[in-house]
BALOBA-1460 file (C-alpha; in Angstrom, 3 decimals):
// residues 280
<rec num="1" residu="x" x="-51.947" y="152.484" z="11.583"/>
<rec num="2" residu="x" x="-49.173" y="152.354" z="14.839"/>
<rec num="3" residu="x" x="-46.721" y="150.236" z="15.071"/>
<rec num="4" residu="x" x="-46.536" y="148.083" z="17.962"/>
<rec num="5" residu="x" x="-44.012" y="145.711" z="19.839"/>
<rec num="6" residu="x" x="-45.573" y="143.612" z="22.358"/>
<rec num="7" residu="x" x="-43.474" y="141.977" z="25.064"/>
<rec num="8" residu="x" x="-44.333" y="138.512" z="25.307"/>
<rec num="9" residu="x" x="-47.396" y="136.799" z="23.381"/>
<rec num="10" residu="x" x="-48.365" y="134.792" z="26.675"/>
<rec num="11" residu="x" x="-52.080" y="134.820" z="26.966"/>
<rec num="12" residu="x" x="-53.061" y="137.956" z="27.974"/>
<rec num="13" residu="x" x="-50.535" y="139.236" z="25.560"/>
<rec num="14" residu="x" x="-51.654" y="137.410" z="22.218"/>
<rec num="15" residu="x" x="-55.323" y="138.719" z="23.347"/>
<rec num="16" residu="x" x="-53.973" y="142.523" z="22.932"/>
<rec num="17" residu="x" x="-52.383" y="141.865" z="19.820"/>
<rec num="18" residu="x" x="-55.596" y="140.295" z="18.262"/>
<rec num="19" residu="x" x="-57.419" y="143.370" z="19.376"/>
<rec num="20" residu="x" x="-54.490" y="145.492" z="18.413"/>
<rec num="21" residu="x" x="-54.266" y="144.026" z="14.447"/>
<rec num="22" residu="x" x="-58.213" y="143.430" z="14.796"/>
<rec num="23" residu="x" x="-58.097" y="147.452" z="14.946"/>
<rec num="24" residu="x" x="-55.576" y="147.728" z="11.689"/>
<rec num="25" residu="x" x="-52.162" y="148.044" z="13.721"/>
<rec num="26" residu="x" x="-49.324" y="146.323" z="13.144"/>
<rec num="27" residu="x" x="-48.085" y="144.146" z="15.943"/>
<rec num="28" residu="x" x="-44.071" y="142.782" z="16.091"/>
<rec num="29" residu="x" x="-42.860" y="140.726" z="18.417"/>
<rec num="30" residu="x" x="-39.516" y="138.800" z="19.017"/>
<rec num="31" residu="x" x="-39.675" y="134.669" z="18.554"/>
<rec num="32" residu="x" x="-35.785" y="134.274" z="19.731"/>
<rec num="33" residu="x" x="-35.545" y="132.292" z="22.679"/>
<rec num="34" residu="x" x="-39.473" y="131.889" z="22.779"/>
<rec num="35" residu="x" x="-41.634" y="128.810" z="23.232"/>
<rec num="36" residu="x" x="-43.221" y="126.819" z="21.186"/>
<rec num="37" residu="x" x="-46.765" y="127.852" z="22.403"/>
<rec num="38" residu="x" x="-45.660" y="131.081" z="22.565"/>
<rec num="39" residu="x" x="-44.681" y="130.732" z="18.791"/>
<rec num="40" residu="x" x="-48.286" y="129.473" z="18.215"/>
<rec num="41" residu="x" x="-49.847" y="132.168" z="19.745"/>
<rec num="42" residu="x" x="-48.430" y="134.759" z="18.321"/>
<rec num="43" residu="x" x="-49.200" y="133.127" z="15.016"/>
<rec num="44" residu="x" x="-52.922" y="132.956" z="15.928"/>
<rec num="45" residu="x" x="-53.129" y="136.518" z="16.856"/>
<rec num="46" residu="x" x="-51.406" y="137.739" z="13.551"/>
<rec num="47" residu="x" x="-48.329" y="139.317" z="15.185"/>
<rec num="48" residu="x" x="-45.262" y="140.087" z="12.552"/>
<rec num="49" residu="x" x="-41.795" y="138.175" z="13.892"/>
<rec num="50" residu="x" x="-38.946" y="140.413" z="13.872"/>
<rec num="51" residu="x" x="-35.407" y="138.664" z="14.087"/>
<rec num="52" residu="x" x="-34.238" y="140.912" z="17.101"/>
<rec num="53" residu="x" x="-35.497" y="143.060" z="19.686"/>
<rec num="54" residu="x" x="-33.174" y="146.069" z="17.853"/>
<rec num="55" residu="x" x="-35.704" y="145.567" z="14.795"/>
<rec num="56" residu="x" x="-38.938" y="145.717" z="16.640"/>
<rec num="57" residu="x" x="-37.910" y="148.712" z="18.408"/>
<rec num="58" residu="x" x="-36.481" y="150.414" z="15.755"/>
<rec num="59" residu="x" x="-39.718" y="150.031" z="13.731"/>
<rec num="60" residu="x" x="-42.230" y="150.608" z="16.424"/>
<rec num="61" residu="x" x="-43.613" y="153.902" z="18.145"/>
<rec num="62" residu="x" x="-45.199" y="152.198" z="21.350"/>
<rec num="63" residu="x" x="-44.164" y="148.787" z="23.541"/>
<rec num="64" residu="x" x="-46.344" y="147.384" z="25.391"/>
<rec num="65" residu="x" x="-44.493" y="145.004" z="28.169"/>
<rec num="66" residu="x" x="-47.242" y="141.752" z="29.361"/>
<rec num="67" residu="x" x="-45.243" y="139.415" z="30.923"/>
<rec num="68" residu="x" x="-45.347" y="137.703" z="33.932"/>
<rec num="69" residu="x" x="-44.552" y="140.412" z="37.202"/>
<rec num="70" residu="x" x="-40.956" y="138.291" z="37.763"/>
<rec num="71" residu="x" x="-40.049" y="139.578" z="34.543"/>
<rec num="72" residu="x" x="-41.112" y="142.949" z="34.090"/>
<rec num="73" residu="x" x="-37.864" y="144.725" z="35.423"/>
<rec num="74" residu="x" x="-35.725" y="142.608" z="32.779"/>
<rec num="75" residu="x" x="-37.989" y="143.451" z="29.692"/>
<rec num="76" residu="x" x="-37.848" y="147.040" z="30.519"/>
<rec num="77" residu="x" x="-33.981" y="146.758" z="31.009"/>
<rec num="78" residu="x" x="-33.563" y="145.155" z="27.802"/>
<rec num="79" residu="x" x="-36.160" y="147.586" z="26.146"/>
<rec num="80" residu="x" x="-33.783" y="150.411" z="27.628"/>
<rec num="81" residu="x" x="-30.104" y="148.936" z="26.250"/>
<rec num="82" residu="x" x="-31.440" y="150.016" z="22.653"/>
<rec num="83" residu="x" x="-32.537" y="153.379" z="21.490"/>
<rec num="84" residu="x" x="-36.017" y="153.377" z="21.899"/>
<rec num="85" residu="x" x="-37.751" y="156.888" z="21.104"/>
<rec num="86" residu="x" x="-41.373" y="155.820" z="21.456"/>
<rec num="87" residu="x" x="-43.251" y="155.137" z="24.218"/>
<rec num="88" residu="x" x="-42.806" y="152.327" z="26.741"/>
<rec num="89" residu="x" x="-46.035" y="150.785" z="28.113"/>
<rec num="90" residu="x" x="-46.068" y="148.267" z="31.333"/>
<rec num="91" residu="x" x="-49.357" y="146.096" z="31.838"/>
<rec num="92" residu="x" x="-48.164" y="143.924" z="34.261"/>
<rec num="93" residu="x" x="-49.115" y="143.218" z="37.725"/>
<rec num="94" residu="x" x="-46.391" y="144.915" z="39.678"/>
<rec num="95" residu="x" x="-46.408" y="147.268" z="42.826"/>
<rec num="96" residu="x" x="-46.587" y="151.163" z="42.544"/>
<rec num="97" residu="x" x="-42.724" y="150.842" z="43.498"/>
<rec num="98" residu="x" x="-41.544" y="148.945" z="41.221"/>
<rec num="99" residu="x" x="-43.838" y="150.404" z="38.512"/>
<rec num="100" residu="x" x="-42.076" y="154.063" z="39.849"/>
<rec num="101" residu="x" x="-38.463" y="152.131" z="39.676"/>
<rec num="102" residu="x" x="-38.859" y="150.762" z="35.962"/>
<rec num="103" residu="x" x="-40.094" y="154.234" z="35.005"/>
<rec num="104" residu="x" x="-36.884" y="155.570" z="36.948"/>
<rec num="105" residu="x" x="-34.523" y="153.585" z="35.003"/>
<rec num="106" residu="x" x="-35.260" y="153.363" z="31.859"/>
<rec num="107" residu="x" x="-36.228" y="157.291" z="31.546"/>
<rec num="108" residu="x" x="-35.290" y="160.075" z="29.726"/>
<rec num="109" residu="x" x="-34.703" y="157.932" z="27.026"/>
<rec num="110" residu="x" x="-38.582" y="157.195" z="26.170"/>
<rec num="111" residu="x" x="-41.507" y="158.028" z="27.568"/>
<rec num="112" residu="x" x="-43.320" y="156.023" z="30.170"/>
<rec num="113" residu="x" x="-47.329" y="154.594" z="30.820"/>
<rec num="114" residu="x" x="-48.049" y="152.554" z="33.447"/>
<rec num="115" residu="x" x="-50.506" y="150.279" z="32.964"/>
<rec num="116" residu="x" x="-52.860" y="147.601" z="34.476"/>
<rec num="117" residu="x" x="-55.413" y="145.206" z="32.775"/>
<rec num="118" residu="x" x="-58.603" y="144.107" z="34.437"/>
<rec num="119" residu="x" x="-60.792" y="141.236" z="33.246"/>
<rec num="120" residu="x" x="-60.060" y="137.862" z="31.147"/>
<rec num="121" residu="x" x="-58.017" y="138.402" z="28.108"/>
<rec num="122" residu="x" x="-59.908" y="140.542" z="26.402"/>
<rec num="123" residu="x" x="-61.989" y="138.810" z="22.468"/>
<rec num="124" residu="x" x="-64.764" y="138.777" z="21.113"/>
<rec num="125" residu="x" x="-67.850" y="138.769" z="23.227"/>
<rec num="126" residu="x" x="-65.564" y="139.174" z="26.260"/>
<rec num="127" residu="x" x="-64.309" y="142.653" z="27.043"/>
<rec num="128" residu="x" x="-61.495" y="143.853" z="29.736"/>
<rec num="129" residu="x" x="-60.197" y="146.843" z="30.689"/>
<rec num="130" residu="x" x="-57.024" y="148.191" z="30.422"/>
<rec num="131" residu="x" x="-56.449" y="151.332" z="32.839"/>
<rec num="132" residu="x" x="-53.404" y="153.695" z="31.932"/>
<rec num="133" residu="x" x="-51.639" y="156.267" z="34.169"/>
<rec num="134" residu="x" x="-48.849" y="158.922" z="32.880"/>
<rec num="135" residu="x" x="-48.029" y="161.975" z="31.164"/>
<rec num="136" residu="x" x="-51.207" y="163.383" z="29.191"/>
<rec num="137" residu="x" x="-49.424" y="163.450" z="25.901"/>
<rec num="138" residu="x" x="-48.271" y="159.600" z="26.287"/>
<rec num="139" residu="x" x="-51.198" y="158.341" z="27.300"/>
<rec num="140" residu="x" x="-53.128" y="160.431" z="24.383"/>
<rec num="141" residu="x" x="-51.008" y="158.271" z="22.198"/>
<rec num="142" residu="x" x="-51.909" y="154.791" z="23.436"/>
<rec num="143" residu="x" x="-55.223" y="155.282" z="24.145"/>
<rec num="144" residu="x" x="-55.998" y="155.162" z="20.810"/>
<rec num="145" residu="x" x="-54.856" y="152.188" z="20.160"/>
<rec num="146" residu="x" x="-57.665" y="150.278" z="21.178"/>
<rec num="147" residu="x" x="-60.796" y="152.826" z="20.375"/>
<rec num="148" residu="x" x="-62.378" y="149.619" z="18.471"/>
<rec num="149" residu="x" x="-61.133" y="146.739" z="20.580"/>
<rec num="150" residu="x" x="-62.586" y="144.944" z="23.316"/>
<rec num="151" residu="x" x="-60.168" y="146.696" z="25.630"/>
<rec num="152" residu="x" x="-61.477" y="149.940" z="27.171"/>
<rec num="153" residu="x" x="-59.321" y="151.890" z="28.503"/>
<rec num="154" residu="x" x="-60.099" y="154.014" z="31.276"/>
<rec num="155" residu="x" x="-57.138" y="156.589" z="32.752"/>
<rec num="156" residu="x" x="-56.236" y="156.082" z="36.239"/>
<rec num="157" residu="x" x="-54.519" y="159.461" z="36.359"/>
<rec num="158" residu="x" x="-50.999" y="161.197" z="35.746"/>
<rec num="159" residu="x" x="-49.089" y="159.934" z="38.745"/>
<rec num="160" residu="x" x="-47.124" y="156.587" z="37.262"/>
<rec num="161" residu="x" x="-47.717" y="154.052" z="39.735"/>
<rec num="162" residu="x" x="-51.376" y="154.963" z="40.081"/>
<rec num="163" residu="x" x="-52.474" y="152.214" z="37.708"/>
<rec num="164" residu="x" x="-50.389" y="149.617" z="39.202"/>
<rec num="165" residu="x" x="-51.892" y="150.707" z="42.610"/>
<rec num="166" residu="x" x="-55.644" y="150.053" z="41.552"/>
<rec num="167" residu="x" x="-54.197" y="146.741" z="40.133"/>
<rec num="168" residu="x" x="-52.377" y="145.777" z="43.084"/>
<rec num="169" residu="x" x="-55.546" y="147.024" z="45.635"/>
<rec num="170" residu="x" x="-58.204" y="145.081" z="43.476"/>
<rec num="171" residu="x" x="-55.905" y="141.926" z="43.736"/>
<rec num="172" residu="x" x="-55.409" y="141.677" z="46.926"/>
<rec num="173" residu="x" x="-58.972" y="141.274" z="47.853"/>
<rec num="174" residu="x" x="-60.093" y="139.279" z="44.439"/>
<rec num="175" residu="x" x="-56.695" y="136.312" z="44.633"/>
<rec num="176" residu="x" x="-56.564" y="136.122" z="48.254"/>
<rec num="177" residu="x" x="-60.789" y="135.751" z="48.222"/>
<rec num="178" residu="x" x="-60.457" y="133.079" z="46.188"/>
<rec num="179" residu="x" x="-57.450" y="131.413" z="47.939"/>
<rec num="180" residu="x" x="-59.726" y="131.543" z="50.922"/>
<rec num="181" residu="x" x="-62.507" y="129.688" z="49.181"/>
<rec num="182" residu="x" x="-60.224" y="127.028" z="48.567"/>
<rec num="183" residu="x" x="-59.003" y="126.720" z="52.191"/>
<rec num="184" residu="x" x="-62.911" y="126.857" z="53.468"/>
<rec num="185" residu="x" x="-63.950" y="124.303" z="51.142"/>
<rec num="186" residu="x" x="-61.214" y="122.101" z="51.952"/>
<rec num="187" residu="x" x="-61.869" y="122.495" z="55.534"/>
<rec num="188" residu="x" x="-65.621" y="121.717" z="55.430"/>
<rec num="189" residu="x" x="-64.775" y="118.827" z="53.506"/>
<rec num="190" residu="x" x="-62.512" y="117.682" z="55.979"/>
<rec num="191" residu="x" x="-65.589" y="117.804" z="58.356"/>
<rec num="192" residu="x" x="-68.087" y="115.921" z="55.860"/>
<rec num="193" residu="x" x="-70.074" y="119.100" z="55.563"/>
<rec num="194" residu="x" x="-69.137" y="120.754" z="51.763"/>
<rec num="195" residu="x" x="-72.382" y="120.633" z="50.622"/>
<rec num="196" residu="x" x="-73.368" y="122.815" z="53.466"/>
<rec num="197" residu="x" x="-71.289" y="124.842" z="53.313"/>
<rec num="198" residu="x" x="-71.908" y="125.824" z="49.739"/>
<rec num="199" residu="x" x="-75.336" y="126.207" z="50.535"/>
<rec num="200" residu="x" x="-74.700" y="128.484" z="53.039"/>
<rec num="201" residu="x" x="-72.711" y="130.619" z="50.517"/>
<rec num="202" residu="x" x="-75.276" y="130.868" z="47.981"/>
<rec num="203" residu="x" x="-77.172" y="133.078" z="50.267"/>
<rec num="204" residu="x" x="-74.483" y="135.041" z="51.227"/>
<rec num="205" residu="x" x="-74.276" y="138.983" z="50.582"/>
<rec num="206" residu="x" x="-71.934" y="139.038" z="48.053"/>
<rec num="207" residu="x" x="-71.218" y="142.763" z="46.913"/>
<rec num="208" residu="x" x="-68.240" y="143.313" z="49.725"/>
<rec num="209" residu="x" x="-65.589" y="144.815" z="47.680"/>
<rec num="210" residu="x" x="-68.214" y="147.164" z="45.892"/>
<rec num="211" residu="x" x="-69.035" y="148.551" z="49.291"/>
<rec num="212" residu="x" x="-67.278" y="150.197" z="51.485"/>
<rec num="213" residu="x" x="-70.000" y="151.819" z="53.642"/>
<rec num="214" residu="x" x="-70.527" y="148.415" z="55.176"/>
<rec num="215" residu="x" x="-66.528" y="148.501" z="56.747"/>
<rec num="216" residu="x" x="-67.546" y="150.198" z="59.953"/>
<rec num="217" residu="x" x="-69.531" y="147.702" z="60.861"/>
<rec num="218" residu="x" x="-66.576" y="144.987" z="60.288"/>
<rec num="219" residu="x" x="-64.753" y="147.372" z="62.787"/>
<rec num="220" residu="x" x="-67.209" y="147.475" z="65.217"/>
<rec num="221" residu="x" x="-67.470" y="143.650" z="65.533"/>
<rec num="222" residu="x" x="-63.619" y="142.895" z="65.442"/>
<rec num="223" residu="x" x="-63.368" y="142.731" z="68.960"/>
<rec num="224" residu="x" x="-64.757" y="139.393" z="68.941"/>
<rec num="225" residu="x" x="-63.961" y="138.831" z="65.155"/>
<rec num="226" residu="x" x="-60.645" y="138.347" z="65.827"/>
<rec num="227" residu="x" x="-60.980" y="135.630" z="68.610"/>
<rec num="228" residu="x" x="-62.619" y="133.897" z="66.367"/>
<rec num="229" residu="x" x="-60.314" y="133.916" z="63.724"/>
<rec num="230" residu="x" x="-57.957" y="132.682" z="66.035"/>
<rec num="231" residu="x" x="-60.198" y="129.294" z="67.004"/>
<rec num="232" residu="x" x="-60.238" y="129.021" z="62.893"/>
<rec num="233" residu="x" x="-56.871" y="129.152" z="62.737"/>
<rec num="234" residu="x" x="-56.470" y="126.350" z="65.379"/>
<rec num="235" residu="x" x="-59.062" y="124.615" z="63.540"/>
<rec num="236" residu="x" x="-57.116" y="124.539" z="60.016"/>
<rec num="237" residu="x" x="-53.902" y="123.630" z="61.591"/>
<rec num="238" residu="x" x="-56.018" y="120.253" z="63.153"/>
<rec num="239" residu="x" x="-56.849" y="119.713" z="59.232"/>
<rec num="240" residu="x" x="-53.643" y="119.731" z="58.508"/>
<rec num="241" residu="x" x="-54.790" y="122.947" z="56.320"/>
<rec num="242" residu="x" x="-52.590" y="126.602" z="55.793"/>
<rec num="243" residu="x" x="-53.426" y="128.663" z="58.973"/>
<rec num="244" residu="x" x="-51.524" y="131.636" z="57.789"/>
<rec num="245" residu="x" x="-54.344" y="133.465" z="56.572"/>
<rec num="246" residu="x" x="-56.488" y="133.063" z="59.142"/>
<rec num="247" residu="x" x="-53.666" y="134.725" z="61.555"/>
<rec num="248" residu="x" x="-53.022" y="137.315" z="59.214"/>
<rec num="249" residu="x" x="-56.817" y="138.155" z="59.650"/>
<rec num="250" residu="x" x="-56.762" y="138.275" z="63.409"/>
<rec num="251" residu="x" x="-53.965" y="140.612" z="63.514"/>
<rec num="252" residu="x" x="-55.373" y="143.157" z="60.892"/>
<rec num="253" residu="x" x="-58.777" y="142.694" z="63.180"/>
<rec num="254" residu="x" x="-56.992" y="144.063" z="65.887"/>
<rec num="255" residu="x" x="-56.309" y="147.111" z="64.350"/>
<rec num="256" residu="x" x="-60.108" y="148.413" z="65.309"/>
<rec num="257" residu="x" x="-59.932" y="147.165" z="69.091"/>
<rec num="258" residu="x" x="-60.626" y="150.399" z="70.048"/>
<rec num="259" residu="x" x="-63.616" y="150.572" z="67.788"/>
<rec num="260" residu="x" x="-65.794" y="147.958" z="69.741"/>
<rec num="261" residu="x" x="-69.364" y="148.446" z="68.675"/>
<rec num="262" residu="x" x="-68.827" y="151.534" z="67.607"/>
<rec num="263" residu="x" x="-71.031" y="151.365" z="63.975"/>
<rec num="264" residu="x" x="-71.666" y="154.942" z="62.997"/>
<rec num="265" residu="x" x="-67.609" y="156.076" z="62.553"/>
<rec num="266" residu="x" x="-66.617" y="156.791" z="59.087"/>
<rec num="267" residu="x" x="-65.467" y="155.125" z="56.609"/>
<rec num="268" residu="x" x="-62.394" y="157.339" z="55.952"/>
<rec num="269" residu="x" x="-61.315" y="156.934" z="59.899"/>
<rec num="270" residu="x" x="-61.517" y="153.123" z="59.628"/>
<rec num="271" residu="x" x="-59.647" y="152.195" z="56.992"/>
<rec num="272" residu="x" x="-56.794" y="154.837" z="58.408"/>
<rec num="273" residu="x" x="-56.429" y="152.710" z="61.247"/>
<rec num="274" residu="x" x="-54.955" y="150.021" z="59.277"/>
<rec num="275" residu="x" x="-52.251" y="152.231" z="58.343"/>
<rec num="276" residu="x" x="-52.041" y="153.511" z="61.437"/>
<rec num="277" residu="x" x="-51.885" y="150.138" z="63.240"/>
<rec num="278" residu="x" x="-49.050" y="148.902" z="61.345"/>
<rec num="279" residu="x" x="-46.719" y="150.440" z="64.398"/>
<rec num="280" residu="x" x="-48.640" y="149.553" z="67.269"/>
């Protein structure tokens, strides 16, 4: 059995403690200054209330920090004002750099995973994943901790931040994808023509994100993609509908100008030229 302090029982966080005492750990937390639903949940996922942070530390040999991204720098600071000689475990959605500066400030005093989960909160029947990056011997120590859970963890490397990257890359495409659903729908219903348009996407190719060999061809076609992403931005801001999306498309379109009909270049030139384009 490990000992584990889990920073806060929101959601995601109750879920990992259920897996966590589900798997014969025991999991503290800290009710001061908590909610009442976050008081229930921690009660339905059989974590053990400590009366101070000081406590839970003192009796724990990992933390695991899921809170929302806002917050993460301030439980790691207050993690770091005690003497903590375990190791310090962030889930949370942050970028690489802030991951890096959290790792930064509260080291040498404790070691340091960075983590990122992936999926629903994780029960039974319903599985997530939970990738970890850091030092092999800290990571060799929290894996572990969910061998029988419906967390899998999967290692996302040595390099902290790498974890947070992966989170932060698969993110940007799943919450902005379904943003843009939202502003489509509300748009063709605008027009009188929702049911259309959701027929039209049940026949659409939907793999996108799961392959990348189809990008050159986006390239090759934003000479005239990004036009029309233009007349769709007009279009929204008629609706009375967020255009900013739609302009943010346009400009990353223009990035492959030079790549007009061009379908055979590889996949490792075209995605450089967004990073590339980001001066021009």
């Amino acid at each position: 059995m490990t000992v584990v302090t889990v920073l806060h029982p929101g959601s995601m966080g109750a879920a990992v403690i259920a897996e966590l005492v589900a798997s014969g750990h025991e999991v503290l937390w800290v009710p001061k200054e908590r909610s009442e639903n976050t008081w229930r949940r921690a009660r339905e996922a059989r974590a053990t209330p400590c009366d101070s942070l000081a406590e839970a530390l003192s009796r724990s040999a990992v933390v695991l920090s899921v809170c929302p991204p806002q917050a993460a720098e301030d439980v790691a600071a207050a993690v770091a004002a005690h003497a903590f000689a375990g190791v310090y475990v962030d889930v949370n959605a942050i970028s690489p750099q802030r991951m890096r500066r959290i790792a930064d400030e509260i080291r040498p005093g404790f070691d340091v995973v960075d983590g990122a989960v992936f999926g629903p909160p994780p029960c039974e029947g319903r599985t997530a994943r939970l990738y970890l990056a850091g030092a092999g011997p800290a990571v060799d120590l929290v894996e572990p901790l969910f061998a029988k859970s419906s967390l899998h963890v999967r290692r996302a490397g040595e390099a902290i931040g790498s974890a947070s990257a992966l989170k932060m890359a698969f993110a940007s495409y799943q919450k902005a994808a379904r943003t843009l659903a939202a502003v489509s729908h509300a748009l063709a219903r605008a027009h009188g023509v929702g049911d259309q348009l959701t027929a039209e996407a049940e026949i659409m190719v939907s793999a996108i994100l799961s392959d990348p060999e189809y990008l050159p061809s986006v390239a090759a076609r934003a000479w005239r993609w990004a036009p029309e992403m233009a007349e769709v931005a007009d279009t929204l801001r008629a609706a009375d509908l967020p255009a900013d999306m739609a302009e943010a498309t346009a400009r990353t379109l223009s990035f492959w100008e030079q790549d007009k009909d061009q379908y055979e270049l590889p996949v490792a030139q075209v995605l450089s030229q967004l990073r590339s384009g980001r001066t021009t």
